[in-house]
N, C-alpha and C positions, 0 to 999 in steps of 0.2 A: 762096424760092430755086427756084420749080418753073419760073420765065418761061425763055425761050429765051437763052443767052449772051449775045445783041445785043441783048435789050431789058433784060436783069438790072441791068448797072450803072446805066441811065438813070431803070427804078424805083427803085430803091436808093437814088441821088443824091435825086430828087424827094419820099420821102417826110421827113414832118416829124420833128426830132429831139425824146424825151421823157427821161421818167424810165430808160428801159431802151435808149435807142437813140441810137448817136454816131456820124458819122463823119468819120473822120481824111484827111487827105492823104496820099501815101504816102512822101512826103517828112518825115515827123513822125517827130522824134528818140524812140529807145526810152525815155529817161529820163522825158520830156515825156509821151509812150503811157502809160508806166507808173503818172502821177497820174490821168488818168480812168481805168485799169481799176483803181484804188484808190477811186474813191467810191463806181464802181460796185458794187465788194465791199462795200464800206461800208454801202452802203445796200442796194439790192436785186439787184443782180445784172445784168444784160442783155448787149449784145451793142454791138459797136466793129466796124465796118468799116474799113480801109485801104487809099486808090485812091479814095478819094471829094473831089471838091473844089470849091467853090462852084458847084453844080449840075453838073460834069465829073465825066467819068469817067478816071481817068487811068491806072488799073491799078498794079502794082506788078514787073512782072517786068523796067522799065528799072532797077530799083536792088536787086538781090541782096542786097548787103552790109545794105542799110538793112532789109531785107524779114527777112532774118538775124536783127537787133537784135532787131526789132519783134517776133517767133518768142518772146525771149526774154527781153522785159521785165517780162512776170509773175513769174518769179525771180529774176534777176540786178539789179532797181531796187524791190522790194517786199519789205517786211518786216513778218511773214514771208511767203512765197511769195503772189499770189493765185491761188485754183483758174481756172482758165481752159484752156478747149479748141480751139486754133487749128485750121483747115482752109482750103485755098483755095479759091476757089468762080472756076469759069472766066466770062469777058464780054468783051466787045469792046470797045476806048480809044475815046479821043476823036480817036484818027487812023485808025477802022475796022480793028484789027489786034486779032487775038486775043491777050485778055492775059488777067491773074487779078486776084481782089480777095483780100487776108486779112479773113477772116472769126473773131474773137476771140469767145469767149462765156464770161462773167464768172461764176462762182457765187455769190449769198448765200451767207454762213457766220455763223457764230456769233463769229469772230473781229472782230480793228480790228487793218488795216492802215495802213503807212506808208509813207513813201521810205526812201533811204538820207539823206537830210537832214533825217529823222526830222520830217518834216510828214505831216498828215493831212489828206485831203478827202473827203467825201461827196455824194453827186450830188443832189443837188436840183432837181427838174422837170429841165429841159435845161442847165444848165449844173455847173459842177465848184466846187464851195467848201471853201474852204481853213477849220480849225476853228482856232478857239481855242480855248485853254488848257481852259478852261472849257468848253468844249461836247467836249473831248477824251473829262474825265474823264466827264461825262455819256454820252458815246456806247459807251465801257467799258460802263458800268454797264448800260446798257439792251441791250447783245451780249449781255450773261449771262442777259439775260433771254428773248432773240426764237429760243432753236434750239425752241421745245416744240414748234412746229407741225411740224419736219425728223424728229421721232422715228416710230416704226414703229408703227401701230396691232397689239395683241396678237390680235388676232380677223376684223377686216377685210380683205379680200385686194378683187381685181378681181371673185370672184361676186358682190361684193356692190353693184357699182356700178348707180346709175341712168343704165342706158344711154341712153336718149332723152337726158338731160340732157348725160352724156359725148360722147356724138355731136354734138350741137348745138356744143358748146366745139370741138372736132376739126374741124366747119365752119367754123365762124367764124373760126379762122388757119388756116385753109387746110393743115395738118395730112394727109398721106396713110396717115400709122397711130396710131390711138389710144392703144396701149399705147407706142410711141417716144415719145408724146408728153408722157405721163403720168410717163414715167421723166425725161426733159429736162427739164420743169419742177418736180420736186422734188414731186412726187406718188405713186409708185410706187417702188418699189423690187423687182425680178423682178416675182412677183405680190400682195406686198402692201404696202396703201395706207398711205400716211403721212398723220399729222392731218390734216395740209394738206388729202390726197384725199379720206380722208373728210370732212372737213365740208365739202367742194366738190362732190361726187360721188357719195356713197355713198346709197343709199336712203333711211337710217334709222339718222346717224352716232351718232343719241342713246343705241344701244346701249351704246356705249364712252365717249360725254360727253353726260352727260345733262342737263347743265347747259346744254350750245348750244342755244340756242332763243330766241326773240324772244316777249315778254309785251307786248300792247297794254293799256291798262287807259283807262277814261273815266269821268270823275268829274264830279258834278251842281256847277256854281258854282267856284270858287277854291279850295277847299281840301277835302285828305283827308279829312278829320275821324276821327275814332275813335269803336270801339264802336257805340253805338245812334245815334251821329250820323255816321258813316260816309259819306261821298257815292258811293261805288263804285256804279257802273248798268251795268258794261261790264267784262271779264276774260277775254281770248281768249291763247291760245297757240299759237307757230307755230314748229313740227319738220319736220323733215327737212333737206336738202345746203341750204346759203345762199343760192344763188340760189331757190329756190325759197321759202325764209324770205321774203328779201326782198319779191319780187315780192306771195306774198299779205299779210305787214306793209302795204305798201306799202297796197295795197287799202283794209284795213282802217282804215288810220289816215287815210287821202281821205276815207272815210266818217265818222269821228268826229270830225274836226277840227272846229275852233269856225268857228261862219260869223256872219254878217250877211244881214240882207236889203236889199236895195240894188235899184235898175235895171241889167239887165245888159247889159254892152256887147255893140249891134247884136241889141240883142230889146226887146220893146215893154212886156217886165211885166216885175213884179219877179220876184226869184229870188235863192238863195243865193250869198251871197262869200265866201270861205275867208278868213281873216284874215292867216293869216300864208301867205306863199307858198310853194309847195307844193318848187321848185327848193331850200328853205332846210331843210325840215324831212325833204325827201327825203335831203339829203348826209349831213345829223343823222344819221341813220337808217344809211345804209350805213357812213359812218365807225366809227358805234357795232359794226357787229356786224363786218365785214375787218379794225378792229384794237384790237378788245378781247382780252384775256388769257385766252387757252382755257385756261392752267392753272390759272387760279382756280377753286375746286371749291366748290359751294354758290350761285352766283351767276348771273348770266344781265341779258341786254341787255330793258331795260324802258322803254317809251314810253309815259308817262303824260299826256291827255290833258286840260287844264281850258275850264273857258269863255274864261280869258283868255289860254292860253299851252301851249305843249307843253315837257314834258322829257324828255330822252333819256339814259338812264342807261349804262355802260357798265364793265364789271371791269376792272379794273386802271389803273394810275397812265398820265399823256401820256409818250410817249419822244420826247425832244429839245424836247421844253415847256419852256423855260427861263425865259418870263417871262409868266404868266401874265394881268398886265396887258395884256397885246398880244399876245394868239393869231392875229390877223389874221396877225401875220410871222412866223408856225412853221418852225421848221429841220424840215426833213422828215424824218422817218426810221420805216421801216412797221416793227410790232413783227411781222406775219407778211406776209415780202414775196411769200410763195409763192400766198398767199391774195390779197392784194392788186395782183399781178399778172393773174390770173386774174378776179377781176373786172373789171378796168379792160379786158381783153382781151372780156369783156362786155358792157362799155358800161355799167358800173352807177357811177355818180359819176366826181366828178374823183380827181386824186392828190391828197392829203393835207392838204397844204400848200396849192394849188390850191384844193381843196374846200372848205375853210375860208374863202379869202379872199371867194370866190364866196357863201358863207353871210352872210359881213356884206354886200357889194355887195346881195345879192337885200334882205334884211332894210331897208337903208338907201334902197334904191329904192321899197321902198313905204313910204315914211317914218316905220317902228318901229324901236324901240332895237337894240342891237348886242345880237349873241346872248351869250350869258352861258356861261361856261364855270368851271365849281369843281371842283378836287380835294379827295377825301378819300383816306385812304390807304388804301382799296381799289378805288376807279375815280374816273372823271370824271363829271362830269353836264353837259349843255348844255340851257339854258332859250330859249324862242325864245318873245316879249313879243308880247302884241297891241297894245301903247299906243303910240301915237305920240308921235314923239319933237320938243323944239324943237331943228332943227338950228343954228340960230346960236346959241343955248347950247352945242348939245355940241360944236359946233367949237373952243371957246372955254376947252374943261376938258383937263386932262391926259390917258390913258391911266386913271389909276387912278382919276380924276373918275369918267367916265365908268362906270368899272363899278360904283363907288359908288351913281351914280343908279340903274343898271340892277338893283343888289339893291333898294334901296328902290321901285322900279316891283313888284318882284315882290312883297317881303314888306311894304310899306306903313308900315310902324314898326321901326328896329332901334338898338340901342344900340352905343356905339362899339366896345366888347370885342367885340360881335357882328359889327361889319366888319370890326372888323380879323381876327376869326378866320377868316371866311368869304373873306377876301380871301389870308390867309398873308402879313398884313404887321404890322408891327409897332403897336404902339398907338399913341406919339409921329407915325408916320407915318400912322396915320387920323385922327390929330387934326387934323392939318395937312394934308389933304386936302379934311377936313369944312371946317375955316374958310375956304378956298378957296373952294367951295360953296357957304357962307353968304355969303359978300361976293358972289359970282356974283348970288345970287340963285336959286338951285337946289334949295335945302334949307332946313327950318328945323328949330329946335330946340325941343324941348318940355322943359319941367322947372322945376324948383319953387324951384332953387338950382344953383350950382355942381357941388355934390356928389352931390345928389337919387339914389339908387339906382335909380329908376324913369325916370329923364329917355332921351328916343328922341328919334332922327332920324327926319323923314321929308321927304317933295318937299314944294316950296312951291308 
C-alpha cells in the first residue's frame, strides 16, 4: 500500500490472487462479500479488496450504499461475526479520477463460520469452496485444535527476537515497522511474542518448546535395525526460529541423501545423482515442520534417511485429510495459519494442498512411486520410494491399489491384517484390493494354504 494513488489500484489489480488474497468488484453484493470473508476465516485469514475487476480499476466511491453493505457484511451475513478490519485506501479509476478501494482484512480464529443459510466455505489456494456435511464436522474438530500457536509465550517478549532474521521478514513485504508488523500478523501482542513469533523469530524458541526442532538421522542400507545391529552412522539436531531450522535441515539432508553414480548431465565424468528429487523431499520437509502440532509435548519433526528412501515424520494427526487413499486432493486447511503465512511470505514451499500435489507430479516425473503418506494417532509420516515405478500398471489400479503397491515397495513382504492396518481400512476391503492386484499382475501371494498364519503379500 506504499505506491503512489495512480499506480496502487493498477498494482493491486495485476497481482495474482492466492490463499490470502481476493479481489472483488465493487459492485459485489454484501451477502455474496460475506462468503469469501467466510473461508477466509476459515481457513487462514488474509485480505479482499473492493474496486478491483478484471484487471480494472474501478474504485468504489460511485456506489455508497453498496460500499455501505460491503462495511458491514462481516456481521450482518456471518455467523458468528467474522473478525475483520475494513479501511479505505485512496487511487485513481479507470476514468483518471480520484477514487478509494475498501480494503477488508480477515482474522484466522479459532472459530467455524457460516452464512445466514447456514453454509460453510473455506478457501482453498484461490478459490472459495463450499463444505460438506462431512468436511463440516471435520473442519469443527480441527478449529479446536489450530489456536495453540495464537496463545502468549510466558517468557518470550520482543528482547528476545532474532533481529537479522525479523528484519529480513520486514523486507521482504515490504513492511515500514517491524513491530506493526509483528502485531498484524498474529505474532506479537504489545511486547510479547506469541508461539507463532517465537518459533518464527525468536533466537532460541526451544527455551519454552523444547521439542521444536528438526532431527536428521542416516542409516547404513534399508533398515533401522536394533541393538548391536543398529544401522545409525548419522544423528544431527537443528534448534533455533524455523527458518533457520529449515535452511540448515535443508543442507543437511542434500548431503545425506541416497545417490547413484550416473554420467552427469553436460559433464564428461561420472558423478553423483540424488535419487529421489530434491523439489519432493524438500516440500516433505517444510510441510512437516509449518504444520505439525507444537502442542504435542515429547515429540519433534524427524527425517530419517535410508539407502533406498527418505521419511519424514511429523506430530500430530492431517487436518482436513479426509481420504487418505488420495492425499494428492487435500482440502487445505493450515493447522498454524500464522506460521504458515509467514513462510510462504519466505518463499519456503508451496501451500499445502499445492505442495503436496507438486510432491507426487516431482516423484512421478522422475518415474518413482507416489509418495506414501500414513497416519498414527500421534502424527503422520511421508515416505518418498527410490524404485521405479511401471506406469501403465499403476495407471490401471485404484487409489488404494496403488498405495498397496507403494507399502509393499517399502516393506517387501506384509500380510493382509498388516495393510489393511497400515492403510486404516477394513479387512474385507484389502482383500478385495489384493485380488484386484493379483489378476493385474502386480502382487503375488506367498502361503502354504488358505489359512497359513505365516502367508504375505509381496510385488511380482
Amino acid at each position: 500500500m506504499n505506491a503512489a494513488p495512480g499506480q496502487r489500484g493498477e498494482l493491486l489489480a495485476s497481482l495474482p490472487e492466492d490463499q490470502w488474497f481476493e479481489r472483488k468488484s465493487a459492485k459485489v453484493q454484501a451477502k455474496d462479500l460475506a462468503d469469501c470473508l467466510i473461508g477466509l476465516a476459515n481457513a487462514d485469514g488474509g485480505i479482499v479488496i473492493v474496486g478491483l475487476r478484471a484487471g480494472r480499476v474501478e474504485g468504489t466511491d460511485r456506489w455508497p450504499e453498496l460500499r455501505n453493505a460491503q462495511l458491514q457484511a462481516s456481521s450482518d451475513y456471518c455467523e458468528p461475526p467474522v473478525r475483520a478490519r475494513s479501511r479505505l485506501v485512496e487511487c485513481v479509476n479507470e476514468r483518471a479520477q480520484p477514487d478509494h478501494l475498501l480494503v477488508i482484512e480477515v482474522e484466522p480464529t479459532d472459530e467455524v463460520h457460516a452464512n445466514k443459510r447456514d453454509e460453510m466455505f473455506l478457501r482453498v489456494g484461490d478459490e472459495n469452496r463450499r463444505l460438506s456435511f462431512a468436511q463440516r464436522q471435520e473442519l469443527i474438530f480441527d478449529k479446536r485444535q489450530a489456536s495453540y500457536e495464537a496463545r502468549l509465550c510466558r517468557d518470550l517478549t520482543l528482547e528476545s527476537l532474532d533481529v537479522e532474521l525479523a528484519e529480513s521478514y520486514r523486507s521482504a513485504v515490504g513492511a515500514p515497522d517491524l513491530h506493526r508488523l509483528l502485531v498484524a500478523r498474529g505474532l506479537a501482542v504489545d511486547d510479547r511474542l506469541t508461539i507463532a513469533g517465537a518459533l518464527l523469530f525468536a533466537q532460541y524458541p526451544q527455551l519454552e518448546l523444547p521439542e521444536a526442532y528438526v532431527r536428521v538421522l542416516r542409516y547404513r542400507g534399508r533398515e533401522r535395525g536394533a541393538g548391536v545391529r543398529q544401522q545409525l552412522i548419522g544423528d544431527e539436531r537443528f534448534e533455533g526460529p524455523i527458518p533457520r531450522q529449515l535452511f540448515a535441515a535443508q543442507a543437511r539432508v542434500s548431503e545425506l541423501q541416497p545417490f547413484r553414480r550416473a554420467l552427469r548431465r553436460g559433464a564428461a565424468k561420472f558423478g553423483p545423482i540424488a535419487l529421489i528429487p530434491e523439489d519432493a523431499w524438500l516440500e516433505g520437509l517444510v510441510n512437516a515442520v509449518v504444520h505439525r502440532s507444537y502442542s504435542i509435548a515429547g515429540d519433534h519433526v524427524r527425517v530419517e534417511v535410508f539407502d533406498d528412501r527418505i521419511e519424514i515424520w511429523s506430530p500430530g494427526r492431517f487436518l482436513g485429510l479426509v481420504d487418505l487413499s488420495d492425499p494428492a486432493h487435500v482440502t487445505r486447511f493450515a493447522r498454524n495459519p500464522r506460521i504458515a503465512r509467514v513462510c510462504a511470505d519466505l518463499s519456503f514451499g508451496q501451500e499445502l494442498g499445492e505442495g503436496i500435489r507438486r510432491m507426487f507430479e516431482e516423484m512421478r516425473a522422475a518415474g518413482l512411486s507416489d509418495p506414501i503418506y500414513r497416519q498414527a494417532s500421534s502424527g503422520a509420516q511421508l515416505s518418498l520410494l527410490t524404485d521405479p515405478v511401471d506406469r501403465a500398471l499403476d495407471a490401471s489400479l485404484s487409489a488404494r491399489g496403488r498405495s498397496i503397491m507403494a507399502l509393499l515397495r517399502e516393506q517387501s513382504r506384509l500380510s493382509t491384517g498388516e495393510i489393511a492396518e497400515a492403510l486404516q481400512i477394513s479387512r474385507p476391503t484389502a482383500q478385495r484390493e489384493l485380488r484386484a492386484l493379483l489378476d493385474a499382475g502386480g502382487v503375488a501371494w506367498v502361503g502354504k494354504s488358505a489359512r497359513d498364519p505365516r502367508a504375505y503379500w509381496r510385488l511380482r
